[in-house]
N, C-alpha and C positions, 0 to 999 in steps of 0.2 A: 404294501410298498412293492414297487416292480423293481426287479433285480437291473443292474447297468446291462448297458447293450454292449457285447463284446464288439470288437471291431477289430478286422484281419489287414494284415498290412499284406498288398500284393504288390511285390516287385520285379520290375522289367529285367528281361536278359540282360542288360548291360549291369544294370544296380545289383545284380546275382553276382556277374561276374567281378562287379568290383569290388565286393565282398568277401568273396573267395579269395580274389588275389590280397586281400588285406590281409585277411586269416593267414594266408598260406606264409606270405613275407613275417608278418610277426611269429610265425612258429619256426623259422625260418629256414623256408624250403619255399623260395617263391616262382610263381609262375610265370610271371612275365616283365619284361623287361620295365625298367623304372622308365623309360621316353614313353612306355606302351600304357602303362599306371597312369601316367602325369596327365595325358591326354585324355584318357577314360576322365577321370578326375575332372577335369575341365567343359568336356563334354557333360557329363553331371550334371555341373554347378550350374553352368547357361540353360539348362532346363531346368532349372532350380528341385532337384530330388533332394528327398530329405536323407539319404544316406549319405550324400557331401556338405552335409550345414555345418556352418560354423559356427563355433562358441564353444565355451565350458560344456565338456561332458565330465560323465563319473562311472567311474567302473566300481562294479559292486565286490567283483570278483578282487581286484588289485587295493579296491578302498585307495584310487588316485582320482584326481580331476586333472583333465588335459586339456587345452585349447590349443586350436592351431588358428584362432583369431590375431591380429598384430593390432598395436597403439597406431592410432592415427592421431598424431603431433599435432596437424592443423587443427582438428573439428576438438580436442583437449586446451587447446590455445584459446581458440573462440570461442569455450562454453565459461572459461575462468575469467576471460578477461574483463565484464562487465564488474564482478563482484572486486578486481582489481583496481578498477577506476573506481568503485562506491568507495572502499576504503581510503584509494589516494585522496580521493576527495573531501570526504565528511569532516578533516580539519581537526579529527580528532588528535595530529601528531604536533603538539606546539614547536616553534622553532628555537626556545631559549633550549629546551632537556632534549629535546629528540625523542617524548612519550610525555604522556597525559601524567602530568602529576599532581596532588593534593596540595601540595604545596604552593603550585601556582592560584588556584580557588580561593585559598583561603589569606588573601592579600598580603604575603611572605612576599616575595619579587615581582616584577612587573611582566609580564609573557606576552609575546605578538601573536596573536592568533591565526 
């Protein structure tokens, strides 16, 4: 059996330095101005480096996970809504009780369906 192939991560001057200045801000002795962060940071992401992805991480050291991901309300909206019209729709809610009951089945009152 061959051993895994290690693989080196090599990062650009800017991904160094925006690492640094994270380090440095979270120890808190920072190096550069937050307008001056925000912009690195940005710059980043439009070249899409892996040192500005967003999602869940986990730090091993704090034993936290952090996201700096946010809810998108719309595309949560649109993935629920179909199974909202299944439900509305399947008729499983009679209109005499306002819920499916045994009672109605078993020829006790009359139920519109």
């Amino acid at each position: 059996m061959t051993p895994p192939r290690l693989q080196v991560a090599v990062l650009s001057g800017d991904e160094q330095r925006y690492l640094e200045a994270q380090l440095a801000y979270n120890a808190g002795k920072p190096i550069m101005s937050d307008a001056d962060f925000d912009a690195l940071k940005v710059q980043l992401r439009q070249t899409n480096s892996v040192v500005t992805a967003q999602g869940p991480r986990c730090s091993i050291r704090s034993r936290k996970v952090t996201s700096d991901a946010s809810v998108d309300y719309l595309k949560l909206t649109l993935i629920n809504l179909p199974a909202a019209l299944v439900v509305r729709g399947t008729g499983s809610v009679h209109r005499c009780h306002g819920l499916r009951s045994a009672f109605c089945s078993q020829g006790g009152e009359a139920c519109l369906p």
